[in-house]
N, C-alpha and C positions, 0 to 999 in steps of 0.2 A: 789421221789428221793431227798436224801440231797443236800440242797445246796454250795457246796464245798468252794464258796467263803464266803459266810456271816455266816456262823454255827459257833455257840458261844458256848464252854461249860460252862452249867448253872448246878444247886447245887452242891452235892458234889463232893469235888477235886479230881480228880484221883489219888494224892498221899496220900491220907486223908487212917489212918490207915497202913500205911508202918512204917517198922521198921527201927530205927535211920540207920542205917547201910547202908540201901538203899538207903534215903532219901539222907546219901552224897554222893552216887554214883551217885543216876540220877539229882542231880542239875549239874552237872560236863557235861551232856547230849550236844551232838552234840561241835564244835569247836569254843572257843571264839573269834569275830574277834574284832582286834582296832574299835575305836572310828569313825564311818564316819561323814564326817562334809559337811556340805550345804555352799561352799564356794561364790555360786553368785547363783539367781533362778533358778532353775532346773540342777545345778550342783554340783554333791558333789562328795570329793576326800574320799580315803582311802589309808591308809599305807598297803601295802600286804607284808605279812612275811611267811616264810616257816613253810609249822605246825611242819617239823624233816630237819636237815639237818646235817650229821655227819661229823663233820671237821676234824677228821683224816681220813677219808678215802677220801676228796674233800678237798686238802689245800685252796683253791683260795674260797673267798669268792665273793658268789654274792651280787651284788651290789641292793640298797636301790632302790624298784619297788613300785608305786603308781597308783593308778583303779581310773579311772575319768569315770563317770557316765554322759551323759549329750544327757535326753532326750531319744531317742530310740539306741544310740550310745553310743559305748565304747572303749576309750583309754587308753593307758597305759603309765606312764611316770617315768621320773628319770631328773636327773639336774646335767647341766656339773658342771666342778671347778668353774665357773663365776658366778652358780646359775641360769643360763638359762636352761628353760625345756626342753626336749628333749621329743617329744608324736611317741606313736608305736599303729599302728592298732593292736588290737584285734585278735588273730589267726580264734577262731569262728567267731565271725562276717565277716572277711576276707573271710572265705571259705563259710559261707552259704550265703552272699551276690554275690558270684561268681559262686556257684552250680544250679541247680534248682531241687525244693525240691523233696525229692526220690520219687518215683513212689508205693511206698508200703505206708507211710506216707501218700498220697493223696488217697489211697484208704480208710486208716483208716477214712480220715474225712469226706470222702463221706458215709462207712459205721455206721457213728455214728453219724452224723449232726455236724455242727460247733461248738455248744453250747455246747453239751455233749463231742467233742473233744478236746474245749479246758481242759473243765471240767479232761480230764481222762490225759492229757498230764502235768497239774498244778499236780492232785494226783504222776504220773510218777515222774516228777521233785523232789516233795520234796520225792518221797520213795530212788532214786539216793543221795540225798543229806544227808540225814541220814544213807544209807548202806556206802557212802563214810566214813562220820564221823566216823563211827563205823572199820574199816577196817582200817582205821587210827590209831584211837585207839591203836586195836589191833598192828600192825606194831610197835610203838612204846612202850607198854608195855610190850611187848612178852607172856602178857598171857591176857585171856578173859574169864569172866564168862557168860555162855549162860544163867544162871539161871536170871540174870538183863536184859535180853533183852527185857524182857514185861513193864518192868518198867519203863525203858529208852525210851521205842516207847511209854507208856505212857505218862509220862512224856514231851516230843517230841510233845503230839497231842496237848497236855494241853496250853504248851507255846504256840506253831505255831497257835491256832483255830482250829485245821483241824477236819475234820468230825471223828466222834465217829469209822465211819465204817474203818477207816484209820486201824483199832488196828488189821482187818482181816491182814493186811499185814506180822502180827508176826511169821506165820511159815514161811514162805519164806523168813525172813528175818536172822532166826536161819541159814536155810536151804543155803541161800550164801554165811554167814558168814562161815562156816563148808567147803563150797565149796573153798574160799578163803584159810583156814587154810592148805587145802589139797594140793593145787595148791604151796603152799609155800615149802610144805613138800617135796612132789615130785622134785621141781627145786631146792632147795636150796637155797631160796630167801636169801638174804641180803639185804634189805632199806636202802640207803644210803642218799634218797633226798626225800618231800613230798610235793606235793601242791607247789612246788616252781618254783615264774612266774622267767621268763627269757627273754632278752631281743634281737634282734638283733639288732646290729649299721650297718650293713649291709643293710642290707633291711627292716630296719624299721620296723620291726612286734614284739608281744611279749603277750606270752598267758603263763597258770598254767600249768609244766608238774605233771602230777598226780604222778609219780613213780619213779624214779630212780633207778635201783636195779644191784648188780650182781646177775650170775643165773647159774645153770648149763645145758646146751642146746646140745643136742646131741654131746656130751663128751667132750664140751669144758666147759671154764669157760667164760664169757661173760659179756659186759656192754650192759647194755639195758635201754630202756624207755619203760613204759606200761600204757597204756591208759585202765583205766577201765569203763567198761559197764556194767547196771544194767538192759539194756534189752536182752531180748531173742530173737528177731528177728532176730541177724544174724548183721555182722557190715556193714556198708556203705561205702559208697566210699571219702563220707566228714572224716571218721573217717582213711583212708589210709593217706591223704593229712596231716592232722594236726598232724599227727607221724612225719610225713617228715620235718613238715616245727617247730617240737620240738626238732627233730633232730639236726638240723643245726643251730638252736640256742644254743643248749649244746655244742655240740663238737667247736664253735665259743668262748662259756666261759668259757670253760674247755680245752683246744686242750691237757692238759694233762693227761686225761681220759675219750678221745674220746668213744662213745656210737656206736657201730657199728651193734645194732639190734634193732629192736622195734616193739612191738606188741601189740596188742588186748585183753583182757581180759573180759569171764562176765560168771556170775553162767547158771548153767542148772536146769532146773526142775528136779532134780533128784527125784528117791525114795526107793532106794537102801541101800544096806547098804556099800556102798564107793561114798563119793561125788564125782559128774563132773562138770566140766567147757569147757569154750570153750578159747581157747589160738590161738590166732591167729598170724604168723608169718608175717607182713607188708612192711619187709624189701625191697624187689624186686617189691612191687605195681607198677606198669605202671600206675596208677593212678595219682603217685608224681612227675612224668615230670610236670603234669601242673602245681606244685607248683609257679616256676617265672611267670609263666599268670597270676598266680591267685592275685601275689603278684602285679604288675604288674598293672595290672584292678582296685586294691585295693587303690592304691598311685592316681592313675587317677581320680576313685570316690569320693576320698577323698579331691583333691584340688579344686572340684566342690565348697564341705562347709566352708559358712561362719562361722562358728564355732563361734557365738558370742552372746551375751545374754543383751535383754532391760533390766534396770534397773531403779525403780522411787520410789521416795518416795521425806522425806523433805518438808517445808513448801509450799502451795501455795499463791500469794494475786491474789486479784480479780485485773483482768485486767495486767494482769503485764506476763513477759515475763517466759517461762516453760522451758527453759535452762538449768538451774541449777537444774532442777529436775528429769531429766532422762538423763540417760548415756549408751553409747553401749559398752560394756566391751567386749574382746577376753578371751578364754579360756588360751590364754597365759597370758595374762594381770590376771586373775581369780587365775592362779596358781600362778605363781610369788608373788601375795602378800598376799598367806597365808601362815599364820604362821605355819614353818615346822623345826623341830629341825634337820631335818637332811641335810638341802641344807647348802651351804659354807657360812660360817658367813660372814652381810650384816651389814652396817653401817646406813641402812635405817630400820626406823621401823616402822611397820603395823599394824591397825587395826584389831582388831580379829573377826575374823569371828564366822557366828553363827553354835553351833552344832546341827543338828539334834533334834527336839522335842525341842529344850531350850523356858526355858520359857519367857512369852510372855512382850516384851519390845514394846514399840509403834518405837522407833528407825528404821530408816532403814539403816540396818547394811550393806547392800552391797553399799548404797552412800557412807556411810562414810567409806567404805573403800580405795574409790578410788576419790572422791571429797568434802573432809571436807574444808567447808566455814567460819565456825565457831571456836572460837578461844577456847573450850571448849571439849576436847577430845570426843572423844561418848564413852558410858557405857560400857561395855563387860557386856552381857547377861549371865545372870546363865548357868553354867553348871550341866548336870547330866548324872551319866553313862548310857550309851546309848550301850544293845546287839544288834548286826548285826539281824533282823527277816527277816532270808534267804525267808520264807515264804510267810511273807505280800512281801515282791520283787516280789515271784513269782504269786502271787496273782495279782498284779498290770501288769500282764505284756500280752501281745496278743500273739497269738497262734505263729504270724511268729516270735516273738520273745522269746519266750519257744523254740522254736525251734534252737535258736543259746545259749542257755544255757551250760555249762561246760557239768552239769549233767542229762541234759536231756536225755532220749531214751526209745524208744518205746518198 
């Protein structure tokens, strides 16, 4: 059996022999995201932007939303007028920290051992993530060439590492794109919103809604939200709850284009000659009473964490006192002083933090962010662009936590 995590493609390129034409199609492959930056040890922020958001049909613009990373936890934040951060729990981690894990889930990993479970749940993950991308795509260009799809999931394995055997994924991947086109066709979709996080001031929470759409639904015209699914098992009960509680953060940033359905989405194994999907109506779940527990439980676990990270570097002498060379920083302290063109102009200014990968300075940039002794600025570290590798994330990550992924599903 391949090794899902460590499998390197060696000799020739998979795009090696593609015609120009193609070549600028699947460099364009899956969504570019902003630059993530390593703001203090094991913390790193990013800017999150909507991949489509159409401004005449949504006047009100949402507000500048940023993904803190830190550790097995994730936040989400924004900064009042004064520049102070404002952090929101996570909607997934919210709920699958307050759920216990489905009963169908625990059978999978009994029936395939841990090793090979995580194994097939990392493959799940990035096939979600790529059918997203793609469906996205589509959404915004209004049209799609099936003929690049082998090239683009080529392309996809090339960059991400992933196993050679990933490429079986290509008819099914045709096959829900098709299902997707159809499910449009039928409703009458309009995308008015994509990937766009949102936040509540309410209760504190704030996750990516996938969809924003009007529709046509049993003869009316309708605003809606839809959660898509790239498994076939049938949706859960975590996937009711997080409708609900995306719900109530829209109609909170919008009250003048309140969302008053929301549903379910995921292809079928069809094999016919008219694709299906499964559309599921979430609206009425008795599931989404528990939303305020859930939310609720989530504030209470949360003030448990110290939320704060050792930091050392700097010179040491022998015998002499190690003070000045480790400092315990808060993730509020961590946000506040990096540098972010979008919080309220500060008359204070900051040491830049380091990005991702930058190359190797002996400097320790997170002292000198926050305790420079020396009357001699510290360096700013080279920069270089730096793509989001949705992948190696999901590679890096353990099974209970694949499991509170966006795009995970069995």
């Amino acid at each position: 059996m391949e090794d899902y995590n460590l499998f390197k493609m060696e000799g020739v390129g998979l795009n090696e022999g593609l015609g120009n034409e193609v070549k600028q199609e699947i460099e364009n492959v899956g969504i570019e995201m902003p630059k993530l930056l390593e703001i203090a040890p094991g913390i790193t922020s990013q800017l999150i932007e909507p991949e489509y958001f159409d401004e005449k049909a949504l006047k009100a613009q949402p507000k500048k939303m940023f993904r803190l990373d830190f550790g097995d936890y994730r936040y989400y934040y924004s900064f009042d007028d004064a520049g102070k951060p404002i952090f929101y729990i996570s909607v997934t981690t919210m709920i699958a920290n307050a759920l216990p894990t489905n009963q169908a889930l625990l059978k999978c990993y009994g029936d395939r051992g841990y090793e090979d479970a995580v194994r097939y749940a990392r493959m799940r993950a990035d096939y979600g993530t790529f059918l997203h991308g793609e469906i996205t795509r589509f959404c915004i260009d209004k049209t799609y060439n099936l003929g690049l799809v082998k090239e683009r999931l080529m392309s996809y394995i090339e960059d991400h590492m992933l196993p050679a055997s990933f490429i079986a994924e290509f008819d099914p991947l045709q096959r829900d794109l098709l299902a997707w086109a159809q499910f449009v066709y039928e409703y009458n979709v309009e995308v008015e919103a994509l990937e766009l996080v949102l936040s509540s001031d309410i209760n504190l929470y704030a996750g990516a809604i996938d969809i924003k759409a009007s529709l046509d639904y049993k003869g009316k015209r309708i605003q809606a939200i839809i959660d898509n699914k790239s498994g076939r098992k049938g949706f859960f009960e975590a996937h009711e709850i997080q409708l609900h509680a995306y719900k109530e953060a829209w109609n909170e940033n919008f009250p003048d284009c309140p969302v008053t359905k929301v549903f379910n989405w995921s292809p079928k194994d069809w094999r016919g000659a008219k694709p299906t999907f499964n559309f599921k109506d979430q609206t009425d779940s008795k599931s989404a009473k528990k939303l305020p527990y859930i939310i609720a439980l989530a504030h209470i676990e949360d003030s448990k964490r110290e939320n704060k990270v050792s930091c050392v570097g700097g010179i040491i002498e022998y015998g002499k006192s190690l003070e000045d060379n480790i400092s315990m920083i808060s993730i509020e302290e961590a946000v506040s002083k990096s540098p972010n063109d979008t919080k309220p102009e500060s008359k204070e200014t900051f040491s830049p933090v380091k990005p991702i990968e930058a190359e190797g300075k002996h400097e320790n940039l997170y002292m000198d962010s926050y305790k420079v002794k020396e009357d001699k600025p510290a360096e700013k570290a080279p920069e270089r662009p730096n793509k989001d590798n949705v992948s190696k994330d999901i590679q890096d990550k353990s099974l209970d936590d694949l499991l509170k992924m966006e795009n995970f599903d069995f």
